[in-house]
C-alpha positions as CSV (number, residue, x, y, z in Angstrom):
1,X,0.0,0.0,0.0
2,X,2.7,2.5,0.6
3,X,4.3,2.0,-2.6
4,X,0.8,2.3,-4.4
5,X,0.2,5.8,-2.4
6,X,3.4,6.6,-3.2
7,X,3.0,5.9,-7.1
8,X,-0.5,7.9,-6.5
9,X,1.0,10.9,-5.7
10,X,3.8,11.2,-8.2
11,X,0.7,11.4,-10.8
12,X,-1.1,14.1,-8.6
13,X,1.8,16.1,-8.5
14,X,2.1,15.9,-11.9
15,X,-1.6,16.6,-12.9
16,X,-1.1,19.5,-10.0
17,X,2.1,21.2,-11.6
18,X,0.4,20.7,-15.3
19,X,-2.2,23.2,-14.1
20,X,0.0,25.9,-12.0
21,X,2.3,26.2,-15.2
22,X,-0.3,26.1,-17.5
23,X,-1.7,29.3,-16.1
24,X,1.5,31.1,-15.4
25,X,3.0,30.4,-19.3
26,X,-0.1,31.7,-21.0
27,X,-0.4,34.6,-17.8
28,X,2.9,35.6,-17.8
29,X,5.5,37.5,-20.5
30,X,8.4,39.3,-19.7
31,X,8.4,43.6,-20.6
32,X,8.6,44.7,-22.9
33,X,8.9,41.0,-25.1
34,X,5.0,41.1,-24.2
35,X,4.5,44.1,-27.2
36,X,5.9,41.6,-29.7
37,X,4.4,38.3,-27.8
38,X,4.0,36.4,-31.8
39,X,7.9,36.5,-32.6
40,X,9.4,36.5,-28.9
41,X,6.9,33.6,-27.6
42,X,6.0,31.7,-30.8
43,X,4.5,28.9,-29.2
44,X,2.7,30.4,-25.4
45,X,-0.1,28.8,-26.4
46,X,0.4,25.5,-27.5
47,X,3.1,25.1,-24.3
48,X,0.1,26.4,-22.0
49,X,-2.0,23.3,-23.7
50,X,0.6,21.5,-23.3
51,X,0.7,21.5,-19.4
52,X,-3.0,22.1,-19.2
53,X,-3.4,18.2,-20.9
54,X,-1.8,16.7,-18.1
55,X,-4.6,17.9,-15.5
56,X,-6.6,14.8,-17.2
57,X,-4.4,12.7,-15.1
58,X,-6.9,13.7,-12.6
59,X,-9.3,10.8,-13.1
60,X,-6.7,8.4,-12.6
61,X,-6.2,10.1,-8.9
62,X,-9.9,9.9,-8.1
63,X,-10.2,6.1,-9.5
64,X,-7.0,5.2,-8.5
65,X,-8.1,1.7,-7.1
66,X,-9.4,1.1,-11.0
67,X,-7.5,-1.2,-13.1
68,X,-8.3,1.6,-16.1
69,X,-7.2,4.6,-14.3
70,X,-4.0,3.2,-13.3
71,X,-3.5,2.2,-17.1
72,X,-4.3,5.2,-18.3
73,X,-2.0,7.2,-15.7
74,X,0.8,4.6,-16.6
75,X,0.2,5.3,-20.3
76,X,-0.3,8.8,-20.7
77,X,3.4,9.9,-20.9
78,X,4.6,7.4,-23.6
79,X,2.0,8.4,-25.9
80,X,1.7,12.0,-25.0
81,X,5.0,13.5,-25.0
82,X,6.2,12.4,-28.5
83,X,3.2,13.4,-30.2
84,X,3.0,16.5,-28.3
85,X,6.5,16.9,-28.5
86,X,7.0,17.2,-32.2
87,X,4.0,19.7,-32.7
88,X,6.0,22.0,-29.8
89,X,9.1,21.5,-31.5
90,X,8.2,22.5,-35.0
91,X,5.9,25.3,-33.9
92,X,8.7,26.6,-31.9
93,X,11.6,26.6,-34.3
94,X,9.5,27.9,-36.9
95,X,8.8,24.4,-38.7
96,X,5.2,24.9,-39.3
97,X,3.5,24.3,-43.0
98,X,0.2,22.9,-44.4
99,X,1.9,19.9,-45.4
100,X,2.9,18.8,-42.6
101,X,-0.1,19.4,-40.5
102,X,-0.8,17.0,-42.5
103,X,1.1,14.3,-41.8
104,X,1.4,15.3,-38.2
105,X,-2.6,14.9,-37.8
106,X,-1.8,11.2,-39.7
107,X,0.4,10.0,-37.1
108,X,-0.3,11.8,-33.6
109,X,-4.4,11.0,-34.5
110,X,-4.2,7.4,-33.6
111,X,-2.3,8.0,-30.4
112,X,-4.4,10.9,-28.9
113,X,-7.5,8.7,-29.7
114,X,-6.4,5.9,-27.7
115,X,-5.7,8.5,-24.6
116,X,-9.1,10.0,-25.2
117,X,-10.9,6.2,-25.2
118,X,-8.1,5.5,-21.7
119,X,-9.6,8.4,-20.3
120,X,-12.8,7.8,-21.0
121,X,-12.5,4.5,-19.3
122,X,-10.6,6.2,-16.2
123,X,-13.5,8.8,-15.6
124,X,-16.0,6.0,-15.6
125,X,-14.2,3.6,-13.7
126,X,-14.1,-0.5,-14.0
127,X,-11.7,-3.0,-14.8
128,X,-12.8,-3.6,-18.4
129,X,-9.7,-3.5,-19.6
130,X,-7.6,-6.1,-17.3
131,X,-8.9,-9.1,-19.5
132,X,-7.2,-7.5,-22.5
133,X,-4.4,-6.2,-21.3
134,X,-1.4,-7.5,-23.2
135,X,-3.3,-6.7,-26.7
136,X,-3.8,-2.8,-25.2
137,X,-0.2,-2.8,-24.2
138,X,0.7,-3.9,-27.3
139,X,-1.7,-1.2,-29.2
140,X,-0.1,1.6,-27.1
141,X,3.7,0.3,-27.4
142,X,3.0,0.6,-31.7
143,X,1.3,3.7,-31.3
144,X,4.3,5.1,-28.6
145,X,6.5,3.8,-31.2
146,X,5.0,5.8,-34.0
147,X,4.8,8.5,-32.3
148,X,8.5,8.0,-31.5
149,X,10.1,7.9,-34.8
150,X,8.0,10.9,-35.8
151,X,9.5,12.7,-32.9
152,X,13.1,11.3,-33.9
153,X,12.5,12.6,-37.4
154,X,11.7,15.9,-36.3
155,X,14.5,16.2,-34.3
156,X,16.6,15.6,-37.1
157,X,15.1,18.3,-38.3
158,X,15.8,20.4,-35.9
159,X,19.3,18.9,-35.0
160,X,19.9,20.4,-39.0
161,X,18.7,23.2,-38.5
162,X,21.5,23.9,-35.2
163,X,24.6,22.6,-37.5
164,X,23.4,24.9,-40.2
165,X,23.4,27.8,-38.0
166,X,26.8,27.0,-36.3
167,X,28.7,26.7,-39.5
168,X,26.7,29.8,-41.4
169,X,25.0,27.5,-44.6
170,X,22.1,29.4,-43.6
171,X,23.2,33.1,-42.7
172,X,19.9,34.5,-43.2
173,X,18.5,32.7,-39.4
174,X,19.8,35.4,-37.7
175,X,17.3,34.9,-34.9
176,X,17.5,31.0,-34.4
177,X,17.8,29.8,-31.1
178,X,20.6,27.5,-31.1
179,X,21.3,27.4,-28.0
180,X,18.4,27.0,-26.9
181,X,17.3,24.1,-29.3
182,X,20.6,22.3,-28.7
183,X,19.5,22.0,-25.0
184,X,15.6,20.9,-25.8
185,X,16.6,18.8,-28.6
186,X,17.2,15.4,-26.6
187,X,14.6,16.3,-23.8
188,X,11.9,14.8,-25.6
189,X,13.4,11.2,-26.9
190,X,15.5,10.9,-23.4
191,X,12.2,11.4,-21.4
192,X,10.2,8.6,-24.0
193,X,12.9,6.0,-23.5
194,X,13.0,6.3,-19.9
195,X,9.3,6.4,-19.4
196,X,9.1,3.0,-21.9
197,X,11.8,1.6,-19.2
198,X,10.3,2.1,-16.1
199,X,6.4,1.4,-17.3
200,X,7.3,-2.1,-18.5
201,X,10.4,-2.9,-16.2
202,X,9.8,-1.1,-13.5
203,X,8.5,-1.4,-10.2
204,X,5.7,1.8,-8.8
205,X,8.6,2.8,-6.2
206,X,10.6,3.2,-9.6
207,X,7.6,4.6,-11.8
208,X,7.1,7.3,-9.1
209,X,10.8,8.2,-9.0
210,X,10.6,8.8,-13.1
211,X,7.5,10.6,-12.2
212,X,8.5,12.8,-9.7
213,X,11.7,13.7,-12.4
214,X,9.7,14.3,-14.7
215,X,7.8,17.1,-13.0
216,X,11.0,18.6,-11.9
217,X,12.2,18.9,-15.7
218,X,8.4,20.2,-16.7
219,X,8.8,22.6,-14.2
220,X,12.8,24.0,-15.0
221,X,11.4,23.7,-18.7
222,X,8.9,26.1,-17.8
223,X,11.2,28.4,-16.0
224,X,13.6,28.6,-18.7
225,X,10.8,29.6,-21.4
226,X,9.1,32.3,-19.5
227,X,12.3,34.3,-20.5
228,X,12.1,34.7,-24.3
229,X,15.0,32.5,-26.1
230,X,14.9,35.0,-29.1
231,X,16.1,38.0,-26.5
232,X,19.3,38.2,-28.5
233,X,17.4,38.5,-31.8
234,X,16.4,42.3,-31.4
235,X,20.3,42.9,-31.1
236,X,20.8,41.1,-34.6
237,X,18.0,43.1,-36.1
238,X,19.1,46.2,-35.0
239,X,23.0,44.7,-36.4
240,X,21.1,44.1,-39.8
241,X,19.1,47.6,-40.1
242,X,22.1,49.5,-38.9
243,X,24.2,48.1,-42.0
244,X,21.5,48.3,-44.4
245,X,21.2,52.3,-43.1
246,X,25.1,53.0,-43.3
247,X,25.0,51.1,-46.6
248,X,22.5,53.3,-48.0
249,X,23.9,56.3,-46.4
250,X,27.3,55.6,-48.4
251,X,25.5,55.1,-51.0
252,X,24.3,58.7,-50.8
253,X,27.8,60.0,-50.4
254,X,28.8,58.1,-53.4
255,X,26.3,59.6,-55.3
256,X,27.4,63.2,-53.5
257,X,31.0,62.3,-54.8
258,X,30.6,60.9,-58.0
259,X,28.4,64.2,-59.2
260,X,31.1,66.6,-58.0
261,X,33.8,64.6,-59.6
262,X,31.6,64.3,-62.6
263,X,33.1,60.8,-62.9
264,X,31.8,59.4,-66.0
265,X,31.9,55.6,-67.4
266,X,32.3,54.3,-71.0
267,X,29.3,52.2,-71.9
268,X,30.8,49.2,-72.3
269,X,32.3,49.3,-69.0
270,X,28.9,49.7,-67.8
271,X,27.7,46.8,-69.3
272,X,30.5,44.9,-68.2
273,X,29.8,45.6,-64.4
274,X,26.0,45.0,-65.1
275,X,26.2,41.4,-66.4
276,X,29.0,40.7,-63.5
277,X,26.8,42.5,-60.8
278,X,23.9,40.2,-62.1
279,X,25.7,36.6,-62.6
280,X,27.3,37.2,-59.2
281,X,24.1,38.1,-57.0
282,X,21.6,36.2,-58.8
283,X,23.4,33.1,-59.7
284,X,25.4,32.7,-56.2
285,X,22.3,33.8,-54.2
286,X,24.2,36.8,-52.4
287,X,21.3,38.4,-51.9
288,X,20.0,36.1,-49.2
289,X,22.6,37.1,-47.4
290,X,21.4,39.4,-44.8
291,X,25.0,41.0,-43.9
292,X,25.4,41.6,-47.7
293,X,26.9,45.5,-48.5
294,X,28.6,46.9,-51.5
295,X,31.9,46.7,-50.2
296,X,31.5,42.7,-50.5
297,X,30.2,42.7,-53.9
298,X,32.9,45.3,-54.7
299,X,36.0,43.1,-53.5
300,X,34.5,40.0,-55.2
301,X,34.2,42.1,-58.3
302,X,37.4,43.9,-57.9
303,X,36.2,46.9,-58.6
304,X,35.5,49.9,-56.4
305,X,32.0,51.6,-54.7
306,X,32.3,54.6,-56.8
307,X,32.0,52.2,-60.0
308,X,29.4,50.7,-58.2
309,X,27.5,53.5,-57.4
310,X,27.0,54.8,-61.0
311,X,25.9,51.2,-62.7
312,X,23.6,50.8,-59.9
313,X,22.1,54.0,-60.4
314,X,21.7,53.9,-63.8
315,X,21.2,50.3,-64.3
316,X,19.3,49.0,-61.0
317,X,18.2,52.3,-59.2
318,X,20.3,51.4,-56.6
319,X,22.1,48.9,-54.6
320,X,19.6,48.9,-51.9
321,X,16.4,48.1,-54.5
322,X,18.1,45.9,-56.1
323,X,19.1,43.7,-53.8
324,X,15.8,43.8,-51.6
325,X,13.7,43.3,-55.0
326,X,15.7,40.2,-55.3
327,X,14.3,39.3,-51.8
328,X,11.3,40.2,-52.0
329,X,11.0,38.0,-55.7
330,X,12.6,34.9,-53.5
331,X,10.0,35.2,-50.5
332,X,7.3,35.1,-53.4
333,X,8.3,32.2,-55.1
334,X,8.5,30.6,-51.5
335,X,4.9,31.4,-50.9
336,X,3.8,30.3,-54.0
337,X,5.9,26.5,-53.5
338,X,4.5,26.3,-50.1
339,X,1.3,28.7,-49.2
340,X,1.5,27.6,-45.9
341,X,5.4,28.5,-44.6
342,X,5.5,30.7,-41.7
343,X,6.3,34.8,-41.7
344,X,9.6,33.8,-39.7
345,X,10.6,31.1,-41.9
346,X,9.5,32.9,-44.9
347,X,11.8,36.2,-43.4
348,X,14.8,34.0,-42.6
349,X,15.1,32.1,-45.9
350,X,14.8,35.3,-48.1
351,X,17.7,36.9,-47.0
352,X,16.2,39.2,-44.5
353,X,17.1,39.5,-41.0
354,X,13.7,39.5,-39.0
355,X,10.0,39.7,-39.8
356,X,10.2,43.2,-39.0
357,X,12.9,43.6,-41.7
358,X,11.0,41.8,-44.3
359,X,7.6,43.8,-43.4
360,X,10.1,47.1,-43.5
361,X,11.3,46.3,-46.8
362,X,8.3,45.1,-48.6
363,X,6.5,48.3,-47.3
364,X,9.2,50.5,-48.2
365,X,9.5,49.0,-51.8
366,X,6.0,49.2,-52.2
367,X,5.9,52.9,-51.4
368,X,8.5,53.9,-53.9
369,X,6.4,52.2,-56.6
């Protein structure tokens, strides 16, 4: 009897902590990161779900002495947390498209279905389910499983994601959280395996231990996330717009200088830089380069800004529109290929530094036309 009350009360606590930090992550957002609650906490709400979901646990605690509440207490993790795990994950990290809704309601359907029929059973109490209960613990090890590999797959995903922004293949996710992700990225699969462990090996003195864990890592989780991740991101925007302002502002004083010098260019020369300036930025992708300035595509060129400064403006307008039309042409062919990619995602693969900076530009653009 002890070590059932003990068992008991490691699934109270949990159901108990679910609720307190459900209510303080959809309450509570750091100032001022609460003004821009979309882009700092991407995901409040589906975390607040998150820990709201384990409250069900509940009718368990009241039918404890029920074969199917047990069962259903005992199996609620294993399916749960991968399912739940990979929609948190890709919501988060800016992995969210119509396709793979999808496929995400495909797999995770089966395995919050089962929990749904479990708790049903719980709330009403009975032991119809001890007669079959190697078939329903086979059911919910395949649909664990499942849920599993889709969890492992998505944090593939987002283990590609870190190395890409560690070794600069993708320059324009100025605002990823890699550190972050790095330290989430095992929680999930590490907290599945030990769960499958201790529900089929292990004794209720052992499954409360995992339990008790568990709530302790829900809780620092929680902690950790009330602070937004994406803090350092503002820093990186403000990096972006300040060299996209002193690149247009030497851009001015190019213009200044090349009309007192009256520096003119032979046409050919023109057309020279122009088909370089184009093969160069359009066929090597510069321009999704947030960082990109003048001075780059100068010393690949081996030319110098003042050059520059008169093909652009005769040729392209200027550096500036040139390169952000080139953008804003990329982030439309995106939407078109996938109508469903996310405003962050669709910002950091076009060569922009932040949504802000993509909203900025297109605006801006759009004004001058």
């Amino acid at each position: 009897m002890p070590l059932l009350s003990l068992e008991l009360a490691s699934f109270y606590t949990i159901a108990v902590v679910g609720i307190v930090c459900s209510i303080i992550r959809w309450g509570h957002m750091c100032r001022p990161y609460d003004k821009n609650a979309e882009y700092f906490y991407p995901s409040r709400k589906i975390v607040s779900v998150f820990y709201l979901l384990f409250a069900s646990l509940i009718a368990s605690v009241v039918n404890w002495n029920d074969f199917d509440a047990r069962f259903f207490a005992r199996s609620f993790i294993i399916l749960y947390i991968p399912a739940f795990s990979s929609l948190m994950f890709r919501s988060y990290f800016g992995g969210i498209s119509r396709k793979w809704i999808f496929w995400y309601v495909i797999i995770s359907a089966p395995s919050f279905v089962m929990l749904l029929y479990l708790f049903f059973l719980a709330c009403c109490g009975g032991d119809s389910l001890s007669e079959h209960v190697t078939i329903i613990k086979a059911i919910v090890g395949a649909l664990s499983l499942i849920g599993a590999i889709q969890l492992f797959v998505v944090s593939q995903w987002l283990g590609k994601k870190i190395l890409n922004f560690i070794h600069g293949e993708y320059s324009s996710e100025e605002d990823f959280p890699a550190q972050f992700a790095k330290v989430v990225l095992l929680l999930p699969i590490l907290v599945w395996l030990l769960d499958i462990v201790t529900l089929y090996f292990g004794s209720p003195t052992v499954i409360a231990c995992f339990n008790f864990a568990f709530t302790a890592s829900g809780v620092a989780l929680m902690l950790i996330i009330l602070h937004p991740q994406r803090c350092t991101s503002s820093e990186i925007e403000r990096s972006v717009e300040n060299i996209v302002a002193e690149d247009v502002m030497l851009e001015s004083v190019d213009d200044t200088i090349t009309a007192s010098r009256q520096i003119q260019l032979p046409g050919p020369i023109k057309d020279r830089l122009e088909k370089q300036i184009r093969d160069i930025i359009t066929g090597e992708q510069l321009y999704l380069q947030p960082h990109f300035t003048k001075n780059d595509l100068a010393k690949r060129l081996g030319t110098n800004r003042t050059y520059l400064t008169i093909v652009f403006r005769e040729r392209f307008s200027s550096f500036y529109y040139y390169i952000n039309s080139l953008r804003l042409a990329h982030a439309d062919r995106l939407i078109a290929q996938n109508p469903g990619i996310s405003l962050g995602e669709l910002a950091a693969c076009s060569g922009f530094g932040s949504v802000r900076s993509y909203n900025r530009v297109k605006k801006h653009l759009a004004d001058e036309k």
